[in-house]
C-alpha positions in Angstrom: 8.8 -60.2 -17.1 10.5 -57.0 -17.7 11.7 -54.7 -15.2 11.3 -51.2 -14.1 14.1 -50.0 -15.9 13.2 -52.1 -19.6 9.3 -50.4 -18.9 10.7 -47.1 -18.3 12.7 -47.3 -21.9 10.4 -48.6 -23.7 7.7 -45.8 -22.3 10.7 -43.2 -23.1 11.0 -44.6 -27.0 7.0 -44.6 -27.1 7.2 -41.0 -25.7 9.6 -39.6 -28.5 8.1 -40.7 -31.2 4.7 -40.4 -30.2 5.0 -36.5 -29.4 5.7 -35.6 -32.9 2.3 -36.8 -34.3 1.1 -35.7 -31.5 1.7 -32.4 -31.9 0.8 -33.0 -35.6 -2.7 -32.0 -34.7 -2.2 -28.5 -33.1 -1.7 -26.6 -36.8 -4.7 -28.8 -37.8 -6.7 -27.5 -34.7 -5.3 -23.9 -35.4 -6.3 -23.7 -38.7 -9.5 -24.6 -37.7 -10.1 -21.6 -35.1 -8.9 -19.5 -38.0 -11.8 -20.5 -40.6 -14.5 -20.6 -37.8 -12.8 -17.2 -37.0 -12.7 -15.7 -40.6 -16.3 -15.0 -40.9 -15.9 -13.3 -44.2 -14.1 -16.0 -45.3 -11.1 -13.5 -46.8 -8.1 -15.2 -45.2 -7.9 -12.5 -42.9 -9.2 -12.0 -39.2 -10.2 -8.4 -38.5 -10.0 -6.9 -35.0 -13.5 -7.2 -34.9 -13.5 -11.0 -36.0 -10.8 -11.8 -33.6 -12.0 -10.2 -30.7 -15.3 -12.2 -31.4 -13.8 -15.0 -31.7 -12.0 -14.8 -28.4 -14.7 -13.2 -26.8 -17.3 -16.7 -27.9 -14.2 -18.9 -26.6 -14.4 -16.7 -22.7 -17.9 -17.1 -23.1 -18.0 -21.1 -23.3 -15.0 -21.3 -21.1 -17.0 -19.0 -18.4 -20.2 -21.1 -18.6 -18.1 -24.5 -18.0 -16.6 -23.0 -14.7 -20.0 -21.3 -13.4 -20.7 -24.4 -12.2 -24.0 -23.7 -10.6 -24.6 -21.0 -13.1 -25.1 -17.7 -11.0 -23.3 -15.9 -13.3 -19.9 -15.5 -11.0 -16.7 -17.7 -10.6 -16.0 -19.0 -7.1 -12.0 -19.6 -6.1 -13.8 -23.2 -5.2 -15.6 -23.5 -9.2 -12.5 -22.8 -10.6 -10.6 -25.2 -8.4 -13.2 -27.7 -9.2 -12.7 -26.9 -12.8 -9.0 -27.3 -12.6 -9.0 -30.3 -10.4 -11.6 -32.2 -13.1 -9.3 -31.4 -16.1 -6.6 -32.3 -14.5 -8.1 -35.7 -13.6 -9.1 -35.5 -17.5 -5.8 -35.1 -18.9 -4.8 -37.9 -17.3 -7.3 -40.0 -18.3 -6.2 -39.0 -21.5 -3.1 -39.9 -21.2 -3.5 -43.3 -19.9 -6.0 -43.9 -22.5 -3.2 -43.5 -25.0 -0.6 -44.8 -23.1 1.0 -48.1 -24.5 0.3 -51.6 -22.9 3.5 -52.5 -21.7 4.2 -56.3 -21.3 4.4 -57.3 -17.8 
């Protein structure tokens, strides 16, 4: 059986080597949102291509907190909406987590 203090190592060691793959996937995801972006496809995002670009992102993101979709965000939506990604996240996380030996 290992103890607190073994778990919490090997979850550290698990932790710093993980991150770096991780965070492997944010250029990949980035690059993506450029080519979607880049409507003309010439490497290059206009004003006009980045502004609708962000504008289809506030859209989407605007339709996921109108909860009961009247068209307007409630301080209690967007608590709700915080409060379920949150809870997300850390589903996430635990999903990737390792299994630790008891």
């Amino acid at each position: 059986m290992l103890n607190s203090t073994k778990k919490a190592i090997i979850l550290a060691i698990f932790t710093l080597f993980s991150a770096p793959v991780l965070a492997a996937d944010a250029p990949k995801k980035s690059d993506e949102r450029f080519e979607r972006a880049d409507v003309n496809h010439d490497g290059k995002l206009s004003k006009e291509e980045f502004s609708a670009s962000a504008q289809e992102r506030a859209d989407k993101r605007f339709k996921e907190l109108d909860a009961n979709a009247d068209s307007v965000v409630t301080k209690e939506e967007l608590q709700a909406a915080r409060k379920a990604r949150k809870a997300k996240n850390l589903d996430v996380k635990k999903a990737e987590a390792p299994k630790i030996p008891q």
